[in-house]
Structures are given as C-alpha cells and as structure tokens.
N, C-alpha and C positions, 0 to 999 in steps of 0.2 A: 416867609421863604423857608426859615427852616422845620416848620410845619410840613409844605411841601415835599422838603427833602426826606422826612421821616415816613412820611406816606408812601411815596415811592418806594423808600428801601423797604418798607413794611412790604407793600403788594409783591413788591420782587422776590422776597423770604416765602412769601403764601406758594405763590408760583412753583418756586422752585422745590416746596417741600410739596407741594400738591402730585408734579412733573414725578415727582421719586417715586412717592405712595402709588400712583397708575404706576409705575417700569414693575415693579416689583409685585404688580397683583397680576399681571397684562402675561399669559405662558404663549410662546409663540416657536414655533418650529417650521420649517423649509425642509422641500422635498425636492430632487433633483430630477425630474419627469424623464429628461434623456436617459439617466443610468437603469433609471426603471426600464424602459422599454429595450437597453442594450441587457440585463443582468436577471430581468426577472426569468422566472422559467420558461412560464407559457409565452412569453416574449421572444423567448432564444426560440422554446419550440413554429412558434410563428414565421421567425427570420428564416430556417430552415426549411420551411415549407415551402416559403416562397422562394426561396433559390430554388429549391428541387423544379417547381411548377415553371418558373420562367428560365430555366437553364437552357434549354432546348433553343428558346428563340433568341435568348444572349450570343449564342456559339453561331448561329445562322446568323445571325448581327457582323459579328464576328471574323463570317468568315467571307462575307460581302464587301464589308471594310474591306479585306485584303483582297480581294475581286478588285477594287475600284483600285487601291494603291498600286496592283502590278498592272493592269489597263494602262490608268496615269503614265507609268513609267515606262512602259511600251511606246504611248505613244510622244513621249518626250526625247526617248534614245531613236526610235525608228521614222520618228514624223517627219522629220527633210527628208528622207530617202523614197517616204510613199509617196504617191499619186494624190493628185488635190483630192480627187472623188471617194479614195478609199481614206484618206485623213479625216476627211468631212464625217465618214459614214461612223468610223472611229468614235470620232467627236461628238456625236449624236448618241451612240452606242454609252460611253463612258457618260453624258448629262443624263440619260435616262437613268441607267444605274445609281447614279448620282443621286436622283429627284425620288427612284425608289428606296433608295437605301436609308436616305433623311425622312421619307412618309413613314417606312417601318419602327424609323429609330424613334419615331415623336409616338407612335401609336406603343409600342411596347413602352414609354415610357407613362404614358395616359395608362394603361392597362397593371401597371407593377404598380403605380401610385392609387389608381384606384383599390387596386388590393390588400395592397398595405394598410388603405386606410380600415378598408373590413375587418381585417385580421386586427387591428392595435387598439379599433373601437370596444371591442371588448375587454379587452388588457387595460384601457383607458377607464370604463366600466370600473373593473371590479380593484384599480388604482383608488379610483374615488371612492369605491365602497370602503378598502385599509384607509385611506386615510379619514373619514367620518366616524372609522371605529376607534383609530387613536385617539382621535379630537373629543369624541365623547367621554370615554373610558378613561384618559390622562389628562382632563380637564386642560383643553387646549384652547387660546381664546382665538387662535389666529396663525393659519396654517399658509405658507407663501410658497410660489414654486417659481415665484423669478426674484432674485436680488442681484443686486450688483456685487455685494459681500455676502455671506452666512457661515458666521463660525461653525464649527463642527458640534458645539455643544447644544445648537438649535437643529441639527440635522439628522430628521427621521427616517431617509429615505430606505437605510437600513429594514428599521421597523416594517415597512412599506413595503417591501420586498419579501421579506418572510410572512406577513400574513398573504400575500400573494402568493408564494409558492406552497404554503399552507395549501389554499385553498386547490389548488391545480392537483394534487394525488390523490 
C-alpha cells in the first residue's frame, strides 16, 4: 500500500512539473474582433460609408414611422366621431401603411446587413492577414478571439489594429 502511495504522489509531481514546463513554452494572445471593427481605420472609413449610402432610406423610414404614429392618433382622438365607412376606410389606409412600412423596414434592414458584410469582409481579411503576421514574427503558439477572461498582458488587439491602419495609407 505504501508503494502505491509513492507511485501516485510520484505520477502527481510528473504531472504537475510537466503541466508548468507546457504554460511556460505555450505564447498565447487574444484579440478583441469588435474593437477592431469599431477602432480600425478602414473600419471607421467603412462605418461611414455606409451611413452616408443608407441615410437617405433611414430618414424615409423615418419619416413613415411618423406618417403611421400621427394617422394612429387621428384615428384614436377622431374615430367615435367618424362615420363607420370613413373609420373603416381609415383603418385600411393606416394597415396598409402599416404592412408597408414593416416590408421596407425588413428590406433596408436585409440590404444594410448585406452590406456590411461586404464592407467588413475585407477588414476581416486583411484582420487575419495582422494577426498571422504576429503569430509568426512573435512566435505565438495560439491566438483566441473569444474568452470569457483575457488579461491585458495577452492582448494584441492593439498590435492588430496598427498593422491594419498601417496597411490602409
């Protein structure tokens, strides 16, 4: 029995001095892919573009919304006093507007996401190109972009972001 117990505590010492030796050879750094895409340049310049390009249909959005809330409230203060026929006709008037306003709102909203994704696919791109050149160049064994924690001393998003705005002038 106390053979076995020396065995054990042996293999547990191997273990744990083995566990040390990997943390200590093992270089690993995290990148924050959100901050990238809010802080890099060609990111900002991207975000930018696509306000400019979808502004127009936002504000027409916008101003249908407010079409539909004063309709609404026309016919909430004025509806007992109308005629069955012209409430009805009202009511039809305001579902349609209704039913268009929510087809536009789902369609600009298909149309901004598909764009975004065009626009960030290459920011995405040339993300992955910075961070393969770190990984190689600072002998990184192991590069993460989700944690539940990342101290700041593993955090290259920095880096990542200047060879990216590097590359955009």
């Amino acid at each position: 029995m106390h053979k076995i117990a020396k065995f054990v505590s042996l293999l547990f010492a191997f273990f744990l001095l083995s566990s040390s030796v990997m943390a200590t050879e093992l270089k690993v750094g995290w990148i924050n892919i959100e901050r990238i895409f809010r802080e890099a340049a060609p990111a900002q310049v991207a975000t930018k573009k696509l306000e400019k390009e979808f502004d127009k249909r936002q504000v027409e959005l916008q101003k249908m919304g407010k079409q539909i809330q004063d309709q609404q409230a026309e016919l909430d203060k004025n509806g007992m006093t109308m005629s069955e026929g012209e409430r009805a006709h009202k009511e039809r008037d305001l579902a349609n507007l209704n039913r268009d306003f929510q087809r536009m709102q789902r369609e600009f909203r298909e149309d901004l996401n598909t764009r975004r994704n065009e626009e960030f696919a290459s920011i995405q791109e040339r993300a992955n190109k910075a961070i393969k050149e770190i990984a190689t160049t600072e002998n990184y064994d192991l590069i993460l972009t989700d944690a539940i924690y990342a101290g700041p001393r593993i955090d290259i998003t920095d880096k990542v972001i200047r060879i990216i705005d590097s590359g955009s002038k």
